[in-house]
DONULUM-404291 format. One record per residue (C-alpha): residue in three letters; x, y, z. Coordinates in steps of 0.25 Angstrom, whole numbers, plus 5000, padded with zeros to 4 digits. Example, Ala and Ser with C-alpha at 12.3 -4.5 7.8 and 13.67 -1.06 7.14 Angstrom:
BEGIN
[pt "ALA",[5049,4982,5031]] [pt "SER",[5055,4996,5029]] 
//
This chain:
BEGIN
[pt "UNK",[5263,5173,4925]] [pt "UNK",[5273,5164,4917]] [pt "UNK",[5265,5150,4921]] [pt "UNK",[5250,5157,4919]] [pt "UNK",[5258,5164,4904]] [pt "UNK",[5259,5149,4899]] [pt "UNK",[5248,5142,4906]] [pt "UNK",[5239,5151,4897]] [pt "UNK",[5249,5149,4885]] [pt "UNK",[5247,5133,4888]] [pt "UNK",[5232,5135,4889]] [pt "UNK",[5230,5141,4877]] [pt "UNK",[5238,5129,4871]] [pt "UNK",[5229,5120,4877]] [pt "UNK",[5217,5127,4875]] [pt "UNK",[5220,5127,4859]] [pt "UNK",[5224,5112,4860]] [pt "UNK",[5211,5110,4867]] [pt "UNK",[5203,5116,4854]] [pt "UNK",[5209,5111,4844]] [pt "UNK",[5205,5096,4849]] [pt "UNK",[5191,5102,4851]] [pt "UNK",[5191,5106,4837]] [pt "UNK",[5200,5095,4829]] [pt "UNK",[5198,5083,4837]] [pt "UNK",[5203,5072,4835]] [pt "UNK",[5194,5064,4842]] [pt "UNK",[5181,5064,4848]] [pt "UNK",[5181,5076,4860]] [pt "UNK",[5177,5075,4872]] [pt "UNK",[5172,5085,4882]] [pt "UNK",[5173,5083,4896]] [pt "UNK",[5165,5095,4908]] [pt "UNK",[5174,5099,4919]] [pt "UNK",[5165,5103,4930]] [pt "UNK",[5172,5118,4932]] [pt "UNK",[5172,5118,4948]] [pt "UNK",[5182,5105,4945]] [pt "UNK",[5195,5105,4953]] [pt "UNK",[5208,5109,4944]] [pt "UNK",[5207,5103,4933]] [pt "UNK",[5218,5093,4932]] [pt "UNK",[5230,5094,4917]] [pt "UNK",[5225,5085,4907]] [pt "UNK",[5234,5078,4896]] [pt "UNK",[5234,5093,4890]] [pt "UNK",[5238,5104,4900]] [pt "UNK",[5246,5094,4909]] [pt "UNK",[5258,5094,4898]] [pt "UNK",[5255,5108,4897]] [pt "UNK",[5256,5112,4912]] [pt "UNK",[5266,5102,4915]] [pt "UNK",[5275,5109,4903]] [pt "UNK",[5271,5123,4909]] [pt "UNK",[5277,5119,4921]] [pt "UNK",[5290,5113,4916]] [pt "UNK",[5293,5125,4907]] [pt "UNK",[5291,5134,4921]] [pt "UNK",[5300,5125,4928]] [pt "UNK",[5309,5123,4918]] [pt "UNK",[5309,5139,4913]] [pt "UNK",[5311,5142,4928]] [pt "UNK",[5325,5133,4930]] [pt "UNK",[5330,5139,4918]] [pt "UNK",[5328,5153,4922]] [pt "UNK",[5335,5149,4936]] [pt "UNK",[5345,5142,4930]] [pt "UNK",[5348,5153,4918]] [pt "UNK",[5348,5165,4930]] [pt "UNK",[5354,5158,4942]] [pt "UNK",[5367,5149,4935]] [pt "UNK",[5371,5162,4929]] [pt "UNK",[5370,5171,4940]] [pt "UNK",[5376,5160,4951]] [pt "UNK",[5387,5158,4941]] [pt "UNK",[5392,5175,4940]] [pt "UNK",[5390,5175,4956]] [pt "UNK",[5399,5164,4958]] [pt "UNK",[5410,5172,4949]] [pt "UNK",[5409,5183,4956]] [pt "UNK",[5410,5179,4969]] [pt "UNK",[5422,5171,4965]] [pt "UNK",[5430,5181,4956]] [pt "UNK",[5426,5194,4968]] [pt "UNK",[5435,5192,4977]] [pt "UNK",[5446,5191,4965]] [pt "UNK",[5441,5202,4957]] [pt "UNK",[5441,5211,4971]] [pt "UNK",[5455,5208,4972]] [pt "UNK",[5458,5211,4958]] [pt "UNK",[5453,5223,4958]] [pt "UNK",[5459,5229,4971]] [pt "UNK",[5473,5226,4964]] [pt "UNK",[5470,5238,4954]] [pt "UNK",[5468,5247,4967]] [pt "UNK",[5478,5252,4975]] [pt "UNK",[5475,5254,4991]] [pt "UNK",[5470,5269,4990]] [pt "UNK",[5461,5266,4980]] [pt "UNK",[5455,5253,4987]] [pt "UNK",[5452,5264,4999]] [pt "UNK",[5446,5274,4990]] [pt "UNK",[5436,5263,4984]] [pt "UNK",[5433,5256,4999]] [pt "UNK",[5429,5269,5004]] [pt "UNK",[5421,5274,4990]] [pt "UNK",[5424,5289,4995]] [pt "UNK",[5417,5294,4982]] [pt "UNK",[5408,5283,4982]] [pt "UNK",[5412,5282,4968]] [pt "UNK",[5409,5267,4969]] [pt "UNK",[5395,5268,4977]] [pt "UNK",[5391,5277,4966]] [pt "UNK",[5394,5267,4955]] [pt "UNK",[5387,5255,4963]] [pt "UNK",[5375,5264,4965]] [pt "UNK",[5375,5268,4950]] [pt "UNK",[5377,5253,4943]] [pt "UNK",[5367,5248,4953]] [pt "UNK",[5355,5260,4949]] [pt "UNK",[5358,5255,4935]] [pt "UNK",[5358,5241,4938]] [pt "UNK",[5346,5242,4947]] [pt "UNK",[5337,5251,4936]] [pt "UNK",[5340,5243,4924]] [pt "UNK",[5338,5230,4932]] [pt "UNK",[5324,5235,4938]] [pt "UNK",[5320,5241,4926]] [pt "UNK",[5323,5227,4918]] [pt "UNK",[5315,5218,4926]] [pt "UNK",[5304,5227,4925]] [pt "UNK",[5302,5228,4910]] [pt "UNK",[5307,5213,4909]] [pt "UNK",[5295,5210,4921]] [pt "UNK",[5284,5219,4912]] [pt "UNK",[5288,5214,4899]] [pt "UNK",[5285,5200,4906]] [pt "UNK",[5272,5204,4912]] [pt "UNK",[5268,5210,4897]] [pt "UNK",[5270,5197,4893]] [pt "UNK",[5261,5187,4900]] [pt "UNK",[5250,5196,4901]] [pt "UNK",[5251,5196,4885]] [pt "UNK",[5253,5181,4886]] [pt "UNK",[5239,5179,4894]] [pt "UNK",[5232,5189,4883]] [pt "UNK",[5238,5184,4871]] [pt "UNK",[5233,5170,4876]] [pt "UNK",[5218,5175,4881]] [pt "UNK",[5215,5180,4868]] [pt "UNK",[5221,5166,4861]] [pt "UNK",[5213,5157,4868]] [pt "UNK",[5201,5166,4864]] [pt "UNK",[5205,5163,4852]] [pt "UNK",[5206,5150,4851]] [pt "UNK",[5192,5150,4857]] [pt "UNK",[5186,5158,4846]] [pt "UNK",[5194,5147,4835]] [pt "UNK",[5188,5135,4844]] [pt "UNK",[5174,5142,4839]] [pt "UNK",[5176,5145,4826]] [pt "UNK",[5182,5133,4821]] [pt "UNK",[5169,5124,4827]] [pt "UNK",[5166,5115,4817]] [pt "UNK",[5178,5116,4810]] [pt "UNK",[5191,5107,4813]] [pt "UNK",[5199,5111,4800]] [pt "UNK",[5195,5127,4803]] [pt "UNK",[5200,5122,4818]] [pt "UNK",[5212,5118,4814]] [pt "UNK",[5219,5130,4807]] [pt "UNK",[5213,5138,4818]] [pt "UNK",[5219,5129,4830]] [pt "UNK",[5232,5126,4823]] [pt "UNK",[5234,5142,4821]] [pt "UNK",[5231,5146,4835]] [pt "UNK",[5241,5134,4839]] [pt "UNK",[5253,5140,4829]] [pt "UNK",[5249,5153,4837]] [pt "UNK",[5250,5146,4851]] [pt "UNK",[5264,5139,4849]] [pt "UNK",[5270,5148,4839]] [pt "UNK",[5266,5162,4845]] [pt "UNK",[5260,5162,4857]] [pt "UNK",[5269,5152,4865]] [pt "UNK",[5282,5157,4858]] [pt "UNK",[5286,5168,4868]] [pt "UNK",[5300,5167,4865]] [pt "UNK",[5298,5171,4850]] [pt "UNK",[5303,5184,4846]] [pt "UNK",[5291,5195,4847]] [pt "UNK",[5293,5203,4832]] [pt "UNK",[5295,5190,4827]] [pt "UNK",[5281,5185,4831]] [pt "UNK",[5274,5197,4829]] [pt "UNK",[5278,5197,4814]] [pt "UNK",[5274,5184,4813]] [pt "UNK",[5284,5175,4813]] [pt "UNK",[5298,5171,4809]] [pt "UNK",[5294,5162,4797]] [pt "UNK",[5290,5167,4785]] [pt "UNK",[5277,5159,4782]] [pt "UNK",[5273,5161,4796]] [pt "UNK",[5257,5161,4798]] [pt "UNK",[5251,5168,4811]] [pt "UNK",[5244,5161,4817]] [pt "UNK",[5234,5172,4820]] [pt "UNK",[5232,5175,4806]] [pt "UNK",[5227,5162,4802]] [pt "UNK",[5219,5162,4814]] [pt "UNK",[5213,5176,4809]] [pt "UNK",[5212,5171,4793]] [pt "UNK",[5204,5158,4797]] [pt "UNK",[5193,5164,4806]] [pt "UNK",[5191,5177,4798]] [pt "UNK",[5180,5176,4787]] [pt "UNK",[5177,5189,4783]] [pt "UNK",[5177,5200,4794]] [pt "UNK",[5185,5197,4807]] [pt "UNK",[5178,5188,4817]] [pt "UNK",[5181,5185,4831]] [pt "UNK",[5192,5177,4830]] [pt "UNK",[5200,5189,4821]] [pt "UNK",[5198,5198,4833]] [pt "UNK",[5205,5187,4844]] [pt "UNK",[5216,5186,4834]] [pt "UNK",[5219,5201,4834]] [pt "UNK",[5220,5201,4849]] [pt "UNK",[5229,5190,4849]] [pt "UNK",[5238,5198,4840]] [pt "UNK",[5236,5210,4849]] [pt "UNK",[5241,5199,4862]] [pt "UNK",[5250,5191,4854]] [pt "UNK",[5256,5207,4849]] [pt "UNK",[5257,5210,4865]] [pt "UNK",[5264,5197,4869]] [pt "UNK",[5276,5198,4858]] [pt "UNK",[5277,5213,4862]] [pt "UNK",[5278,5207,4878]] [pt "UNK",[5288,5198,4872]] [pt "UNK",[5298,5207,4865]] [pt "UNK",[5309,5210,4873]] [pt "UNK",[5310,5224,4880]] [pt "UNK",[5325,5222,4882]] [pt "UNK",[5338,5219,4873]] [pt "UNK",[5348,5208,4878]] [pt "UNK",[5357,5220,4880]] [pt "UNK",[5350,5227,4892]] [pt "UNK",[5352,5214,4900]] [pt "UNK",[5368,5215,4896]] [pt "UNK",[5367,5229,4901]] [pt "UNK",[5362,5224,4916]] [pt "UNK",[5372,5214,4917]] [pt "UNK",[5383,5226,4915]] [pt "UNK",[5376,5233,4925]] [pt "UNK",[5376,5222,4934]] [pt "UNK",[5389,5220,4932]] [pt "UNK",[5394,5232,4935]] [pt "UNK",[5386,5233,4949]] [pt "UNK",[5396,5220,4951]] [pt "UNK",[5406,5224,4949]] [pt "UNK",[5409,5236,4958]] [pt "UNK",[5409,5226,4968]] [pt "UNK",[5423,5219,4969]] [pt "UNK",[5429,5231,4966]] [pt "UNK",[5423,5237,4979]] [pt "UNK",[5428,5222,4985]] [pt "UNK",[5442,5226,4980]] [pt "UNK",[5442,5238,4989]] [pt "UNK",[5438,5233,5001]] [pt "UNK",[5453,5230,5005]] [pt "UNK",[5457,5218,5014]] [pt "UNK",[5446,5212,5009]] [pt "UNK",[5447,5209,4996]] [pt "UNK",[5456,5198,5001]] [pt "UNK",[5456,5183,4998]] [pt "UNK",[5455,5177,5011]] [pt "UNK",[5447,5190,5017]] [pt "UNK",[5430,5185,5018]] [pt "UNK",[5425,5198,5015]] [pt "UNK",[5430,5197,4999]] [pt "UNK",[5423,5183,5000]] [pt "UNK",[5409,5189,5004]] [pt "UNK",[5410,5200,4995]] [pt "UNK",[5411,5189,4983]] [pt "UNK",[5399,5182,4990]] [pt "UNK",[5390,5194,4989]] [pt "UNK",[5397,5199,4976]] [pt "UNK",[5391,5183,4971]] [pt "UNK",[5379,5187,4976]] [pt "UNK",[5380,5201,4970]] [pt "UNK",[5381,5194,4956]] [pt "UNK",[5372,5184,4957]] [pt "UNK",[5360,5193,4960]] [pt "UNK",[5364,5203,4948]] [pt "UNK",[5365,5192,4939]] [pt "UNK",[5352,5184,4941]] [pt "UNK",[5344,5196,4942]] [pt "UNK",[5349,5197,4928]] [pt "UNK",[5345,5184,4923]] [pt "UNK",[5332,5185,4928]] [pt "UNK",[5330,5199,4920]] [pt "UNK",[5337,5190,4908]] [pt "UNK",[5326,5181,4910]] [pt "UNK",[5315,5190,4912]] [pt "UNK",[5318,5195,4898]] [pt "UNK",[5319,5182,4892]] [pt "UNK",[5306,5180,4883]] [pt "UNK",[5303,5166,4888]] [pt "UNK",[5312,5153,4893]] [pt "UNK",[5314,5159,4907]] [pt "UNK",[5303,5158,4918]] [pt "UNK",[5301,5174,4918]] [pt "UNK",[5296,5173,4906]] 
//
């Protein structure tokens, strides 16, 4: 859904560099037919760049993603396989040998209890995250792919309107290329800022000079096209705005750091071997790795998911 978002973004691009050279040219224009039962229709000098680009940024938004979730994770799974079987040991030095026999055998499942608790927790809020951070995501290219209809309509309506007239043509064009690099294709923008129109004080909608251009008199065609790109436009920065503060994300790494750390404690009671030379520690420092790694690439993938672009989840 990513790759189909900014294909259609990369369209419209093309589509409005297409009109203006139909309507300013430069030279004298020549139409070629396509016979429509034609094979594929191979790039020209125009969309090859364009797709060659889309699939550069893919691969290179990809790798970064893996490289920002995985070099983390593999890093805090490392440390704690080495530093288990010392922290086991550690912690067994504060208990004497009753209480090492009272946590083994977990009479009150005491500790059971709190496993069971942190992990309902853990699991809810984790479930619950992706989910709003999945719908959020969805909203998001299905406001894209309707934001970017109702602009290519428009610029199909200008391409009539502005027959016959390059220096009419031009304002039009150059406005709904502001709208194009400065608005639509700017996901990372902040949301209120944009729907207030802007950071800078002498800042022009677009839109607006779209509107004052083709309106003589009572509202034509064009006027109406404009208000439903608002209305899309409207939809996609509320898709944009984040649902979730930074702070929730601190909150599941707590959680997910208490779901750890009940285990070398457990390790520490296991007697004979929390050992040095004993193999059972040793495993047990494997899976704890194991342990660690999972929890915390599962958070860097959520981490990503509400990143509002630059990763490939988005």
């Amino acid at each position: 859904m990513l790759a189909m978002a900014r294909r259609r973004v990369a369209a419209l691009a093309v589509l409005t560099h297409c009109v203006t050279a139909l309507l300013l040219p430069r030279a004298p224009v020549r139409v070629h037919t396509v016979a429509l039962r034609a094979a594929p229709q191979k790039y020209d000098e125009t969309t090859a760049p364009l797709a060659e680009t889309l699939r550069s940024s893919e691969f290179a938004a990809a790798a970064a993603t893996g490289a920002k979730a995985l070099a983390p994770s593999v890093g805090l799974a490392i440390v704690g396989t080495i530093a288990f079987g010392p922290l086991a040991i550690w912690l067994r030095s504060f208990i004497n040998g009753e209480g090492l026999a009272v946590l083994a055998n977990d009479e009150g499942q005491y500790f059971q209890n709190y496993v069971n608790a942190i992990d309902v927790m853990f699991s809810l809020l984790l479930v619950n995250t992706f989910a709003w951070l999945y719908n959020q995501q969805e909203q998001l290219y299905v406001s894209l792919f309707a934001e970017v209809s109702v602009a290519k309509a428009l610029l199909e309506q200008i391409a009539y309107v502005s027959r016959g007239r390059p220096e009419y043509a031009a304002q039009l064009l150059e406005n709904v290329r502001r709208y194009v690099d400065d608005d639509l294709t700017r996901l990372s923008a902040e949301p209120v800022t944009a729907l207030l129109g802007g950071s800078p004080a002498n800042y022009a909608d677009p839109l607006e000079q779209v509107m004052w251009l083709t309106s003589v008199g009572s509202p034509g065609d064009v006027y109406e096209t404009v208000r439903s790109l608002r209305e899309a436009r409207g939809q996609r920065l509320g898709a944009l705005q984040r649902k979730l503060p930074a702070a929730h994300f601190g909150l599941l790494a707590v959680l997910g750091v208490l779901v750890l750390a009940i285990f070398p404690l457990l390790a520490a009671a296991t007697g004979a071997a929390v050992a040095p030379e004993d193999g059972l520690l040793r495993v047990q420092a494997v899976l704890f790795g194991l342990m660690t790694f999972a929890i915390a690439v599962t958070l860097a993938v959520l981490y990503a998911f509400w990143m509002p672009a630059g990763s490939a989840y988005n």
